[in-house]
N, C-alpha and C positions, 0 to 999 in steps of 0.2 A: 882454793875452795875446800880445803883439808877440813879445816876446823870448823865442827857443827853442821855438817853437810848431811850428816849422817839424821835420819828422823829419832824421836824420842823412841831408847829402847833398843838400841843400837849402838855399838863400837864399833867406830872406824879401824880397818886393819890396814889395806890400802886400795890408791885408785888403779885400775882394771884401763878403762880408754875415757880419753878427754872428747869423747867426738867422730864426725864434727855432727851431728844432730841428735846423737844423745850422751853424755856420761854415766859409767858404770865406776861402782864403786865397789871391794870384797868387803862385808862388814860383818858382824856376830852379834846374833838377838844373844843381849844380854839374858833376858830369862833362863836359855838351857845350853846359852855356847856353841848354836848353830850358824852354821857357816852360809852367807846370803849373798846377792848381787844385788845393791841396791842401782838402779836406774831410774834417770830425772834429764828432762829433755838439756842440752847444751846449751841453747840460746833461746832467745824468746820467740811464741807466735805458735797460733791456735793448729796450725797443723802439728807442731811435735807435741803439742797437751791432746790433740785426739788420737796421734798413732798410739802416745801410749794407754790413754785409756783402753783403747780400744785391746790394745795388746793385753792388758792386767784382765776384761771383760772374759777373749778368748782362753785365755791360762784358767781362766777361774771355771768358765763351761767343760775345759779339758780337764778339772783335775781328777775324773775317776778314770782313766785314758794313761796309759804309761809312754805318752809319745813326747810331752811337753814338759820343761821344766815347774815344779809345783808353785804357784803363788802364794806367797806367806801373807802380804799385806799391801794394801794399793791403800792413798789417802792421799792429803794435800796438806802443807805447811805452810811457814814464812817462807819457804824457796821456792813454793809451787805445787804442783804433781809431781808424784813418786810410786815408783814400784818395788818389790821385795821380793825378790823369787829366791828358790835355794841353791846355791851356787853345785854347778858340775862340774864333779872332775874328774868326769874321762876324758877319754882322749878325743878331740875334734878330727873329723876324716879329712882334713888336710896335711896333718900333724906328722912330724917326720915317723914318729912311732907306727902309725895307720900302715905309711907310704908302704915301711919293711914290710909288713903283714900281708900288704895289698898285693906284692909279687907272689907272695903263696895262691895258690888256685884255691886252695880248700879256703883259704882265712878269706879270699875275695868272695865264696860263695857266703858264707855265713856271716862276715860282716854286711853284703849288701842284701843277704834275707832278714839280716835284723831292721836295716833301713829301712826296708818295703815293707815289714813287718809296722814298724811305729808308723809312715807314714798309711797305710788302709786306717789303723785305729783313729790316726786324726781326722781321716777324710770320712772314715763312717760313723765318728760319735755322734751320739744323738741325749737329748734330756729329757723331761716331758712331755713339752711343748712340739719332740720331732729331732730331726735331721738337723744338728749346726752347720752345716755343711761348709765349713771351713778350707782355705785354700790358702797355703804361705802365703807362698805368689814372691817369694825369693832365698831359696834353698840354695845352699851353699857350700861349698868344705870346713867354710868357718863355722855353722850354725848347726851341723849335724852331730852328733854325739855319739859315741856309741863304746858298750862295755866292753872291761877289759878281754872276758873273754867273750866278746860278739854275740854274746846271749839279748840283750836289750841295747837299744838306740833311742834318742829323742831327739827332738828339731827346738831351736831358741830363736831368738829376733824375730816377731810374731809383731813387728811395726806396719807393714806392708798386707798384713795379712787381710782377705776378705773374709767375711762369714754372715750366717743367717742375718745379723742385724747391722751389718755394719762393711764398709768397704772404704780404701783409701780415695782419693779426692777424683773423681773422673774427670779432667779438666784436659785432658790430650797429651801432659806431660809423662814421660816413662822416670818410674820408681824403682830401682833394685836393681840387681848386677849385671851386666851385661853380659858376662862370658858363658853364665850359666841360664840367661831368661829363653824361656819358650816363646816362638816365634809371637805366638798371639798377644804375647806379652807387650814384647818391644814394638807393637805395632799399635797397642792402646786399645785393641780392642775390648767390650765390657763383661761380657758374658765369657769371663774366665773360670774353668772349674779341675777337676783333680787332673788332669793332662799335664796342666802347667806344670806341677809339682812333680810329676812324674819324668818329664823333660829335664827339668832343671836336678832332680835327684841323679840321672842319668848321668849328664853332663857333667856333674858332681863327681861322682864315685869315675868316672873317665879320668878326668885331670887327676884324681887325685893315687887310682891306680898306676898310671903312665907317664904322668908329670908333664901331659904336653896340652896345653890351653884348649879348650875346645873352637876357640874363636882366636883368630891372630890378627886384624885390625890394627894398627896401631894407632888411630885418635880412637877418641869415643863418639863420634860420629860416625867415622866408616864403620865401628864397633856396630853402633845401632844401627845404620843402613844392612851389614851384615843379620844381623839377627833378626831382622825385619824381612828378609829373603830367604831364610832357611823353612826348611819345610817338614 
């Protein structure tokens, strides 16, 4: 999918992940040599064209908010729907870099006041209209961001995310990571709100200081039986 993947207005640099429900690509808006993640669902079917609308929706309510990656440009071509956000490059709080930091007590306090910092900004944006009142709803060591020197953090993968207008599919099925989801989560319950996110931050910055899983399970079954009994 190299060739011509990329939308009008763009240089492909290279591809980031093949999957499996979306692809990400590192590209450069020709205009100013800006460095971008362009993402377009992997396979076909109306669920991965809503998560990402919905995702390119929330990024665009968030961008006066320093918590979320900025959107450059959402639109649809001959391959589909696609998004453009601005590629980050700090370091993810799984990252072996974080890990060293994380054993320091001062670096653990200020990287994870920057997290709680980005994430209240997400959970208290508001626009004209009110309260977006946004919720991941699957935070993770992959998706969390945070600067070099732990002054600023942001949260990415905003597929699963709820918010004022919009929510993933309620159908009883569980979406998003198991090691890291808030009981309410894994249990399907609807009326999810800033808890979830605050759990799964938690559990987050856990693994990632300690390096020891918050959940041991070994199917993803006993996974989600586990996480469905935690309290």
């Amino acid at each position: 999918m190299a060739g011509g993947v990329q939308p009008r207005g763009y240089s492909l640099v290279r591809p980031l992940s093949p999957g499996p429900v979306f692809a990400t690509w590192l590209v450069t808006r020709e205009a100013d040599g800006m460095a971008c993640v362009l993402k377009r669902p992997a396979r076909g079917g109306q669920e991965a064209r809503d998560q990402l609308s919905r995702e390119a929706e929330i990024l665009h309510a968030l961008r006066a908010t320093q918590s979320a990656p900025k959107l450059v440009e959402r639109g649809k071509d001959d391959r589909g729907v696609f998004a453009v956000m601005r590629h980050v490059t700090w370091p993810q709080l799984g990252s072996p870099e974080l890990a060293t930091r994380l054993r320091d007590p001062s670096w653990l306090v200020a990287i994870t006041r920057g997290l709680v910092v980005a994430l209240t900004w997400m959970h208290e944006a508001t626009d004209p209209r009110g309260a977006l009142d946004v919720v991941h709803g699957d935070i993770t060591p992959t998706n969390a961001y945070v600067a070099d020197d732990a002054s600023e953090a942001l949260f990415a993968d905003f597929g699963l995310a709820r918010f004022r207008d919009g929510a993933p599919p309620a159908d009883g099925a569980f979406r998003g990571t198991l090691l890291y989801a808030a009981p309410e989560l894994a249990r399907g319950e609807v009326d999810i709100d800033a808890r979830a996110d605050l759990f799964a931050l938690a559990a987050s910055i856990l693994h990632a200081a300690t390096g020891v899983a918050p959940r041991a399970a070994a199917s993803a079954a006993a996974l989600l039986a586990e996480a469905r009994r935690a309290k």
